[in-house]
Structure formats: structure tokens, C-alpha cells
N, C-alpha and C positions, 0 to 999 in steps of 0.2 A: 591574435584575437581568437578567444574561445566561443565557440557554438553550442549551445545545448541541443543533443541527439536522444536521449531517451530518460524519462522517469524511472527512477528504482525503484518498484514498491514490493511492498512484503505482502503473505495475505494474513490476518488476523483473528478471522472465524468465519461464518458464515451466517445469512440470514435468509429468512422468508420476505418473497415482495408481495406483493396485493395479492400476485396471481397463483400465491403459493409455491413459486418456484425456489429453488434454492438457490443461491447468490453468495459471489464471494466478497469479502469484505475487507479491502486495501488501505494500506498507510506508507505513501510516499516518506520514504526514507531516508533519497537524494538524488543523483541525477548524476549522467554520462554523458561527457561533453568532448567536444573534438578540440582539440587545442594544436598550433604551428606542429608540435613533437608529435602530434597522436593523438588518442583517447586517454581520457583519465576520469575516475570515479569520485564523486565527491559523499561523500556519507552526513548525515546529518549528526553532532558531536552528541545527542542525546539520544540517539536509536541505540535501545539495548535488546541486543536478539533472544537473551536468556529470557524475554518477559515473554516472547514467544507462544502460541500454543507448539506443543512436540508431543503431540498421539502415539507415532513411530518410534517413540525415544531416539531423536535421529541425532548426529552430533552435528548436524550442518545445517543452514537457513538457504532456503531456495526465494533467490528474489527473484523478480517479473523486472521485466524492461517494456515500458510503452511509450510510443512516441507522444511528446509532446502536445498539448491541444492548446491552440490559442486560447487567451487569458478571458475569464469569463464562460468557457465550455464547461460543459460539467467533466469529470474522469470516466474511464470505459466502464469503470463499476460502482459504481456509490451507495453506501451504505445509507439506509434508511435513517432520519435526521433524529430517533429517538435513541438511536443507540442499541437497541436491544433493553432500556430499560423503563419498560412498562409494566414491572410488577407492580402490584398494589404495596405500600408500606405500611407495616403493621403496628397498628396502634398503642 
């Protein structure tokens, strides 16, 4: 029997919250689960890391590990529900 042990998420960009603070901005990707053998990683088949932001030009993706939150919690970080897009569109 496998147990889910931690969320894999990537960060994406960043945003401002009410208080003007800067915040990071997460996309669970997939999940580390303990399984009879050990741990093993499950990847989500449609996370493409190249869509990435890479400021460093890095050749590698650093993912976050967080534990689990019972279903209905919100995540440790949640992006603001508009996205970041509140530009006005031009006529």
C-alpha cells in the first residue's frame, strides 16, 4: 500500500498580495509517496519544465517538496485567483 508523503511543486513567478508583499507562486506538479519498496516520485505526464521561468539560464528545475494538507486547506502559498492578469485590454 502506497502513502502520499509530500507535494512536488515548482515555483512559477511571483506576485504582490494586498499587503504588497512579494509571494511565491506554485504549480503542484506531482507527488512522493512511500510505497512497501521505498519512495517513489510520480510526475504529472503534462509538466514541461522548459515552459519554466530560467532568469539564471540554469539547466536544472529545483522543485519544493510540502507536506500534504488535508483536502479542502488551501496550499502554503496560493496565488491570487486573477492570475496576474488585470491588465486593461486594448480596444
Amino acid at each position: 500500500m502506497s502513502k502520499k508523503k509530500y507535494d512536488v511543486c515548482v515555483k512559477t513567478g511571483e506576485y504582490q498580495d494586498a499587503q504588497g508583499n512579494t509571494k511565491g507562486r506554485y504549480l503542484n506538479v506531482g507527488a512522493v509517496i512511500q510505497t512497501d519498496n521505498g519512495h517513489a516520485l510520480l510526475l504529472d505526464r503534462t509538466f514541461n519544465p522548459a515552459g519554466l521561468p530560467n532568469p539564471d539560464n540554469r539547466s536544472n528545475v529545483l522543485c519544493s517538496l510540502f507536506e500534504p494538507k488535508p483536502r479542502g486547506e488551501s496550499p502554503p502559498q496560493q496565488s491570487p485567483t486573477n492570475s496576474g492578469l488585470d491588465d486593461d485590454i486594448p480596444l
